[in-house]
N, C-alpha and C positions, 0 to 999 in steps of 0.2 A: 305177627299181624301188621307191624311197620313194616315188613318187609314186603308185603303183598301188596302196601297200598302205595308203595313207591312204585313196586312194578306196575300194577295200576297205572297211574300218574304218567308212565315211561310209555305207554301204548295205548295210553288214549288220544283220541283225536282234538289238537287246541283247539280252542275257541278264538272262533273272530276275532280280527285283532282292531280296539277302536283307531280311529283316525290320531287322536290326542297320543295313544301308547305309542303308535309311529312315529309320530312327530319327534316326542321325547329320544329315540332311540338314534333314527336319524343323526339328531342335533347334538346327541353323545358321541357316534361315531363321528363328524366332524370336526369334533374336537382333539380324539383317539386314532386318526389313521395317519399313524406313522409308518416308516418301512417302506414306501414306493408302493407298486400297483399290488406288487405277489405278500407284502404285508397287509393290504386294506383288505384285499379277496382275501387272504385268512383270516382275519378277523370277522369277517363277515357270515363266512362258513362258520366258523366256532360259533358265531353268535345267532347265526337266523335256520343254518340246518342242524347241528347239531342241539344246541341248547334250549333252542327259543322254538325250531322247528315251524318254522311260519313257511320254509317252502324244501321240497324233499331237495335229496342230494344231486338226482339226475335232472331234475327240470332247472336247478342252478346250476350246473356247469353247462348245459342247454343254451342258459342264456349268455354265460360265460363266454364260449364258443360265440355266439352272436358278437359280440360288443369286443373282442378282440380280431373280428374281422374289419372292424369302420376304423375310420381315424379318431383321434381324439381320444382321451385316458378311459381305461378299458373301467378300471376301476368305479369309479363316478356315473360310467355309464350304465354299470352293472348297477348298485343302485339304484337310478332314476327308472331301471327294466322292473327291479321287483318291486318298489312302489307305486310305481303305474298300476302293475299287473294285481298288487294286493287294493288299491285304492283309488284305480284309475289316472286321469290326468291330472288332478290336483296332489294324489301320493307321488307319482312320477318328479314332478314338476318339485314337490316338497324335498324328498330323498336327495333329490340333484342339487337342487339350492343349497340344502344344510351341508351338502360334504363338501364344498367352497366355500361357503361366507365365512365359517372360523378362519380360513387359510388367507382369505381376502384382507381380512381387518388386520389378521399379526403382522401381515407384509407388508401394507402400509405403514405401521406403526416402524417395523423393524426397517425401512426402507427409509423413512423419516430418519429414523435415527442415525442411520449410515450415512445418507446424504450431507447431514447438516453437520453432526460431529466424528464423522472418519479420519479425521487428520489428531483429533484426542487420541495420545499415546496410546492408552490402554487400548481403544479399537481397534486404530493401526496394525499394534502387534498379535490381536488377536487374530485380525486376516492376513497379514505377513506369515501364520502356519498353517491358517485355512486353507488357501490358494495352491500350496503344492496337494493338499490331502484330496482338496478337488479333481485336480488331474489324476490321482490315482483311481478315484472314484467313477471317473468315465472310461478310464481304462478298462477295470473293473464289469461296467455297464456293455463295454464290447464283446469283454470275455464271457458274461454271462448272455445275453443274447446269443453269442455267435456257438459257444458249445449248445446251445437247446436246438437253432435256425440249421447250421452248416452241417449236414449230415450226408455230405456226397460231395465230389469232385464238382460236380458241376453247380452248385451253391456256392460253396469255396471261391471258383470262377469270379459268379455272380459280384462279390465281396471285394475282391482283389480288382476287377475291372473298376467299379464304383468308387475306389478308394483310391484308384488314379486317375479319374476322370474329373473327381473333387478336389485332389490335392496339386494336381500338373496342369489343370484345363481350366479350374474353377468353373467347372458347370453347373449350372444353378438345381438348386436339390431337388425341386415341382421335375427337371425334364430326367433325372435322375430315376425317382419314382414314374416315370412315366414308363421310362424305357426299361428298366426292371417290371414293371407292370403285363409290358406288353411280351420279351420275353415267358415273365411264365405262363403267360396265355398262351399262346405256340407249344412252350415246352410242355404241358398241363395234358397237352392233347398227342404231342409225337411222343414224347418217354414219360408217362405219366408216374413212375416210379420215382422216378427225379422227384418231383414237384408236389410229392403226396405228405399231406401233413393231417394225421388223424384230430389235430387237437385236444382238449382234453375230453377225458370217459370216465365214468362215475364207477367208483369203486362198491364193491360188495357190501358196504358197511351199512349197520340198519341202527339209523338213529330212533326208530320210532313211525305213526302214521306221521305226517306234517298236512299244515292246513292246506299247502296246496300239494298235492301227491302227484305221484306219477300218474294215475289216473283219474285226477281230476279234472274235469270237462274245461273249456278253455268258458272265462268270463264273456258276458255278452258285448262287455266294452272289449275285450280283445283280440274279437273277431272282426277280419280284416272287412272294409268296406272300401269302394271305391272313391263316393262321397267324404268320406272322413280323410281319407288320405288327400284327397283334394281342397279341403279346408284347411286341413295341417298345414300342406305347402302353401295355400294363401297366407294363415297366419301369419308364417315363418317368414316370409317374403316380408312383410309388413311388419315385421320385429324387425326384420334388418331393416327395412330403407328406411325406415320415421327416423331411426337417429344417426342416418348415416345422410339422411338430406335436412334436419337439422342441422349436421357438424356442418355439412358446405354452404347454407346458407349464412351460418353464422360466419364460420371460419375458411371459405372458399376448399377449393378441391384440394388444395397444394397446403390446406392447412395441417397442422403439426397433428392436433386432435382426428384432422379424416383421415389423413394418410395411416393412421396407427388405427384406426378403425377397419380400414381396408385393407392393411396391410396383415394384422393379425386373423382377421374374416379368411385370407387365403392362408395362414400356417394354420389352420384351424383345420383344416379342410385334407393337411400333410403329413399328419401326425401318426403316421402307420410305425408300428412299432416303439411305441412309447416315445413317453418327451424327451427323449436323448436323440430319439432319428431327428425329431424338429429343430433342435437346437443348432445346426452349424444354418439350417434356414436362418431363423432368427437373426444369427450372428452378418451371417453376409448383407442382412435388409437391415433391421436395427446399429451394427455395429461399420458394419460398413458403406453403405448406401446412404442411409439417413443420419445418420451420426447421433443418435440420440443418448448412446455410452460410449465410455470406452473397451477394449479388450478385458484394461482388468476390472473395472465394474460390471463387466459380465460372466466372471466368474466368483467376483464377488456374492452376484445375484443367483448362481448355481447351488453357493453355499450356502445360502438364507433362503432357497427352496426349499433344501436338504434337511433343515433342520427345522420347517414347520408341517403342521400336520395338511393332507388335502393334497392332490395332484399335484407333481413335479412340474407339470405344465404349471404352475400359475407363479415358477419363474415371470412368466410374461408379465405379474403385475407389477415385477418389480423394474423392469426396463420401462414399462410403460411410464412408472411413477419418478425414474431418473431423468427420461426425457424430456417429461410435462415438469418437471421441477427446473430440470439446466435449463431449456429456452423460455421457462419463465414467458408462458402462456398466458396467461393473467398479468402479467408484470410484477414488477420485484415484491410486491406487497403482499402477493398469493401465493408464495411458491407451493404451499402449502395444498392450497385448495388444487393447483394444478397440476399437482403429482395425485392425488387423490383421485380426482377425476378422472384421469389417464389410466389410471388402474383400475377403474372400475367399470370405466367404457369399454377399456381392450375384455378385461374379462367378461363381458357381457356378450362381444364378438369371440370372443374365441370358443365360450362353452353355449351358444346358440342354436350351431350346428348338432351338438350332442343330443341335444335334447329332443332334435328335430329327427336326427337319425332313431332315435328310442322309438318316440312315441308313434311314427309314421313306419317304421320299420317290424318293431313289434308283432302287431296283427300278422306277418305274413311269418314270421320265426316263428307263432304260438299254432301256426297252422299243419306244422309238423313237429314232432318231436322226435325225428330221427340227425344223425349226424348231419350237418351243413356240408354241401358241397361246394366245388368254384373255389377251393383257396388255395390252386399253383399261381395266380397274381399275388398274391400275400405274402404266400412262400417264397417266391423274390424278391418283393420289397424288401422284406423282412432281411433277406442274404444281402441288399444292395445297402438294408440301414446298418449294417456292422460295420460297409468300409469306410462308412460316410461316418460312425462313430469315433473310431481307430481315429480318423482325419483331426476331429474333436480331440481328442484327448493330445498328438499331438501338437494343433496350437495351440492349446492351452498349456504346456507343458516348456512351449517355445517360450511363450510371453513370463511364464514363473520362473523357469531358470535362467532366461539372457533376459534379465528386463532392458537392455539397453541393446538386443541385438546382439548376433553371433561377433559381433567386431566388439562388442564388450566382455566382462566377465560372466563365469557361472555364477551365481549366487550358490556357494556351499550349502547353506545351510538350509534352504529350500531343495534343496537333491537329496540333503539326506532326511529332512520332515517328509518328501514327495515317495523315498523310499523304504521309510518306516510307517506310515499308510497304506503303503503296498503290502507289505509283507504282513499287518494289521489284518485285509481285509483279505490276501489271496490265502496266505498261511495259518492263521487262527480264526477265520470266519468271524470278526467282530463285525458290531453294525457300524452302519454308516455316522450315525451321529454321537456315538461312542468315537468312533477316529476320527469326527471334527472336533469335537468336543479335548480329545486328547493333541491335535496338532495345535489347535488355538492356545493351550496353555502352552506349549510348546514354544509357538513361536512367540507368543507373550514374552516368554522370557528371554529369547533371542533378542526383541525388539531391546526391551529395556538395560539390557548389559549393552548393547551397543551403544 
């Protein structure tokens, strides 16, 4: 009799889900998505198709497909798709919020605490073994991209041109993606074989009805309008410019606050292929243009991405909160408030766009639900963001093992933390924050014999 009423239970159709149940769940997963983009989507699968079943398997990978076509973390954005789609614009709007703000405040806190006391021994040494495990980690980040992306000679290409164009020419990464954009638009159309990327497809598996099924009718809020989309982009426009002509009235155009508002508004816009393609952006504006870190507080910031939960993109809060802190925006008496601030403007600018792509994009993704087409531009990027990653990994790799330049020594004992991270994550599949977690004790103890 228990056994029938479970089955029961397994094939009946949920019940609506309140606004309040969402909230809570959201606000749980925010504080829960560890592991990068392909840990947050499993989590989320486990939790909303198979257990919770709030939406079937094929209209979530549907949206999946959608939101790894835009810029910007696919993850977050898949989110912000199915709360919209269960609760309109305020679930949208909610989902996207909560799977940041936990990520917001640890980084501030943990950003704070880098900034102020990094030179305390025990810190020190703990990123003294951080810092090589990072380099292997974006190594890592190329290897797994470019085995999924480089499936032909001529992606390979793609990879290898990109990778010396960024590392012998320094060409800035916007014309980078442009020009890989614009190849697979050509190639997409002359050898479409090249350039064919099925994305993901829903497997056989049958968890159950789900309250949004494969055949259930699209909501009347997510039926595309002409009207509405033209509100969206008014909003949107008007979420950016109110505090982006705030910053320059207050703080003129050249100020430290707009330039990091404008500055991250366009890596915001770049982020095709996860926050690893964004980052040598970043580096080149933030690290080298603007000076708002240095090299190795930027991979300092890599590693206190890594090991909080929420988008790897919101590294950005924590350069933001280096730079509003060093130039001491506020003067010496705020450094506080003006790292703060900095961090939560850039994130505002960076994850604006997302929301914007969601909620205005949506209606026309909910208008079909067959495969999306159009992605040999993607399929390039994608091929051009692995050389531009490789590039990544090795400056990062330059600046941890010669910290004083090739006309200095190796640091030993980062070559061999940098190659026992390697072997950590290529050879025993450990996670990432198990191999911070294990080089920071490491170089702990490195630091303090010495």
């Amino acid at each position: 009799m228990k056994k029938a009423h479970l089955l029961s239970d397994t094939f009946a159709k949920p019940q609506a889900v309140p606004l309040r149940e969402a909230f809570l769940f959201w606000l749980k997963l925010g504080f829960i998505s560890f592991g990068g983009p392909a840990g947050q989507i499993s989590i989320m699968h486990q939790e909303l198709v198979e257990r919770r079943r709030w939406m079937s398997e094929r209209r979530f990978l549907h949206a999946l497909n959608y939101c790894m076509l835009l810029p910007g973390p696919e993850a977050q954005q898949l989110a912000t798709y199915i709360g919209w789609l269960m609760h309109r614009t305020l679930g949208g709007v909610m989902a996207g919020v909560l799977f940041v703000l936990p990520s917001l405040f640890i980084l501030i806190g943990l950003s704070w605490v880098y900034i102020a006391f990094g030179d305390v021994p025990v810190v020190a040494g703990l990123f003294y073994g951080i810092k090589p495990a990072v380099t292997a980690i974006v190594l890592q980040a190329a290897h797994r991209i470019g085995s999924r992306a480089l499936k032909n000679g001529c992606l390979w290409g793609i990879a290898a041109a990109s990778f010396v164009v960024i590392f012998a020419f320094n060409v800035p990464f916007p014309l980078i993606v442009l020009g890989a954009a614009v190849i697979g638009y050509f190639g997409g159309r002359l050898v479409p074989e090249k350039f064919s990327n099925g994305g993901h497809r829903a497997a056989n598996a049958s968890y159950g009805p789900a309250l949004i099924d494969d055949d259930t009718p699209t909501p009347e809020h997510a039926r595309f309008s002409a009207m509405k989309l033209l509100r969206l982009a008014l909003i949107g426009a008007v979420l950016w410019a109110l505090p982006m002509g705030v910053l320059t009235a207050l703080f003129g155009w050249d100020g430290t606050l707009t330039q990091m508002g404008w500055f991250f508004t366009k890596a915001a816009l770049l982020t095709f292929g996860g926050a690893y393609a964004v980052l040598p952006y970043v580096y080149q504006g933030a690290v080298g243009h603007y000076g708002w870190l240095t090299p190795t507080q930027m991979i300092d910031g890599l590693a206190l991405g890594e090991t909080t939960p929420g988008p790897l993109i919101m590294v950005v809060a924590f350069v933001a909160f280096v730079g509003g802190y060093v130039q001491q925006v506020f003067g010496a008496e705020h450094l506080f408030l003006a790292g703060a601030l900095a961090a939560t403007l850039v994130t505002w600018f960076t994850f604006l766009p997302s929301f914007l792509f969601i909620l205005a994009g949506g209606p026309l993704v909910e208008s079909t639900h067959n495969e999306l087409k159009f992605t040999a531009p993607l399929t390039a990027i994608t091929a051009a963001v692995v050389g531009v990653i490789l590039n990544l990994a090795g400056f990062f790799g330059y600046h941890v093992l010669w910290p004083n330049g090739f006309s200095g020594h190796l640091d030993w004992p980062s070559a061999l933390i940098a190659m026992a991270a390697a072997v950590a994550l290529f050879r025993f599949k450990r996670g990432v924050i198990e191999v911070l977690i294990g080089c920071g004790l490491i170089g702990l103890a490195v630091h303090l014999l010495h």
